[in-house]
C-alpha positions in Angstrom: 63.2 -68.9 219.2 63.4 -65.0 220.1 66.0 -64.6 222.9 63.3 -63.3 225.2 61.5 -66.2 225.4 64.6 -68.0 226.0 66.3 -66.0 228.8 63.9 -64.8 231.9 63.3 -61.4 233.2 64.9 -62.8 236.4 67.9 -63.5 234.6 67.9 -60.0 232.7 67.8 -58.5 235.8 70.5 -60.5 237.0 72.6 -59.2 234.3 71.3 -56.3 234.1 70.6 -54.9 238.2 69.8 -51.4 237.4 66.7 -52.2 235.1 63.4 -51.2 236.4 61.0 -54.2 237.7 57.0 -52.8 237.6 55.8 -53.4 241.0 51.9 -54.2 240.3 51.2 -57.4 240.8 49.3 -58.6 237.4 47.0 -61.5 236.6 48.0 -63.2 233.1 45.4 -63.6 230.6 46.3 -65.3 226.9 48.2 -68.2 226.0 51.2 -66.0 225.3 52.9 -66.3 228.9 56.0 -64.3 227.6 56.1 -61.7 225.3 58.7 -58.0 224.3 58.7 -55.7 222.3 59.4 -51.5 221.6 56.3 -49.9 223.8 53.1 -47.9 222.2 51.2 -46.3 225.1 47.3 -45.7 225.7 46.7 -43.1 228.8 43.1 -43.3 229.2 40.1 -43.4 231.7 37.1 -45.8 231.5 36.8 -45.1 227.2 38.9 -47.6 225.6 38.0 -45.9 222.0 41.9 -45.0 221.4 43.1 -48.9 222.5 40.6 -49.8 220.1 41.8 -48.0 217.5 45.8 -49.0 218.2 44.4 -52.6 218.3 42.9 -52.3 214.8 46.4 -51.2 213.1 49.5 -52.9 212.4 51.8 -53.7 215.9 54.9 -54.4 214.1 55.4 -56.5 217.1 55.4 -53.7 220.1 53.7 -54.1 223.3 50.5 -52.1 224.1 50.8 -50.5 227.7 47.4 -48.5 228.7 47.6 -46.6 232.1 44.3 -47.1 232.7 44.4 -45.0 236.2 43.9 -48.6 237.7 40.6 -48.5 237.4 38.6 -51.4 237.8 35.3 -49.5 237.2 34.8 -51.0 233.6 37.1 -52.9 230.7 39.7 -51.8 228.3 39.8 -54.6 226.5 37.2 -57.4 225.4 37.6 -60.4 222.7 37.3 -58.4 220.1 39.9 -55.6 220.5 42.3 -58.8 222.0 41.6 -60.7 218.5 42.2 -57.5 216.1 45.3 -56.8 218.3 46.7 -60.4 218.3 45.6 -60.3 214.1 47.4 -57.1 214.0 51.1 -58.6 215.3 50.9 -56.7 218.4 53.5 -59.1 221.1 51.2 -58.1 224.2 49.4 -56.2 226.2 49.7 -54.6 229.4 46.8 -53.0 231.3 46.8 -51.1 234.1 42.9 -51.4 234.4 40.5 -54.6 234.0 39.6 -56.5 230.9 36.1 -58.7 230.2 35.7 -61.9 228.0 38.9 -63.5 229.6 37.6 -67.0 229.1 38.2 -66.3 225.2 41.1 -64.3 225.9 42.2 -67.4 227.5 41.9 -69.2 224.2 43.7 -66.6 222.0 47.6 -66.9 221.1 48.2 -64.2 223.0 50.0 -62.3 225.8 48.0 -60.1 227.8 48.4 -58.2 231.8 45.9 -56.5 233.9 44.5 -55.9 237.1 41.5 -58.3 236.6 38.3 -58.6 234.9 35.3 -56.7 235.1 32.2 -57.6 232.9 31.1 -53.5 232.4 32.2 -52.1 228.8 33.7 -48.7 229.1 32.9 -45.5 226.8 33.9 -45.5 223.3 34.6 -41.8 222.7 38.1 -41.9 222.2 39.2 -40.1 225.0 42.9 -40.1 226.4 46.7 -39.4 224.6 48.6 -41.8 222.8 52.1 -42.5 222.8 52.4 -40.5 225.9 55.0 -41.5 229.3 53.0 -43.0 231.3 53.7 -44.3 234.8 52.5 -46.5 237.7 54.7 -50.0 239.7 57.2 -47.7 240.0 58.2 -47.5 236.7 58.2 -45.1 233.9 56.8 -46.5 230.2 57.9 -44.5 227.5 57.2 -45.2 224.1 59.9 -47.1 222.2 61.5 -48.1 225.2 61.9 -52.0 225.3 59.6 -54.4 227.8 60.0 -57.7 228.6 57.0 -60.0 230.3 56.8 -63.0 231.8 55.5 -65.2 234.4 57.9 -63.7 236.7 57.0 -59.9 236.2 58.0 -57.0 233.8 61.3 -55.1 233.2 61.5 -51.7 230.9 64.1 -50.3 229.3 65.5 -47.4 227.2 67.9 -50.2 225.3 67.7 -53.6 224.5 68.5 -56.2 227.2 69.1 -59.3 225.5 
């Protein structure tokens, strides 16, 4: 069993007090209820063309975090881009934004975190930055720093916790 799933972000946190806590408070979607990994970031706003695309290649198991500007206007993610991502060997996602199709989501060996759900699809045009620091909780996402998820919340950092 990966050490993540064995030891909780409360107890990283414990051992490790310094280590930034996001402050949103997420709804869990997936059957994945913990999940780490080296971050990949989306920045993007209502077009989830570029998640898309990061969905559709190879995760090497990092987490997905897309600073969606909290935006609950329309969905970053739908069955489809959660199936290629969870076939791709991506741990998780996080989304600061709203998702659609969470009753098959639901279903999906998967971890996934957003704001909520909103039935609109967003544009397609590929608009937005990748691999980019993005921030929002009070914390700071940059890419290849390590998150950990769980029911409890999520902790980043520039090194490994566990």
């Amino acid at each position: 069993m990966p050490l993540y799933q064995a030891i909780q972000t409360a107890d990283l946190i414990d051992l490790h007090p310094d280590t930034p806590s996001c402050e949103v408070q997420f709804r869990r979607f997936g059957k994945h209820q913990r999940f780490s990994g080296r971050i990949r970031t989306v920045k993007c706003f209502r077009d989830n063309g570029l998640v898309k695309q990061l969905a559709n290649s190879e995760g090497k198991g990092a987490v997905l975090v897309v600073d969606g500007g909290g935006s609950l206007a329309s969905a970053l993610m739908g069955d489809q881009i959660a199936a290629a991502a969870c076939k791709n060997n991506w741990a998780g996602v996080i989304i600061y934004g709203v998702i659609r199709d969470s009753v098959v989501i639901n279903r999906m060996e998967f971890g996934l975190k957003a704001l909520g759900t909103n039935p609109r699809k967003s544009a397609k045009d590929g608009a937005g930055e990748v691999d980019v620091l993005v921030s929002f909780g009070g914390v700071d996402f940059a890419p290849g720093a390590y998150l950990y998820s769980d029911e409890d919340g999520i902790l980043v950092s520039a090194e490994p916790l566990a």
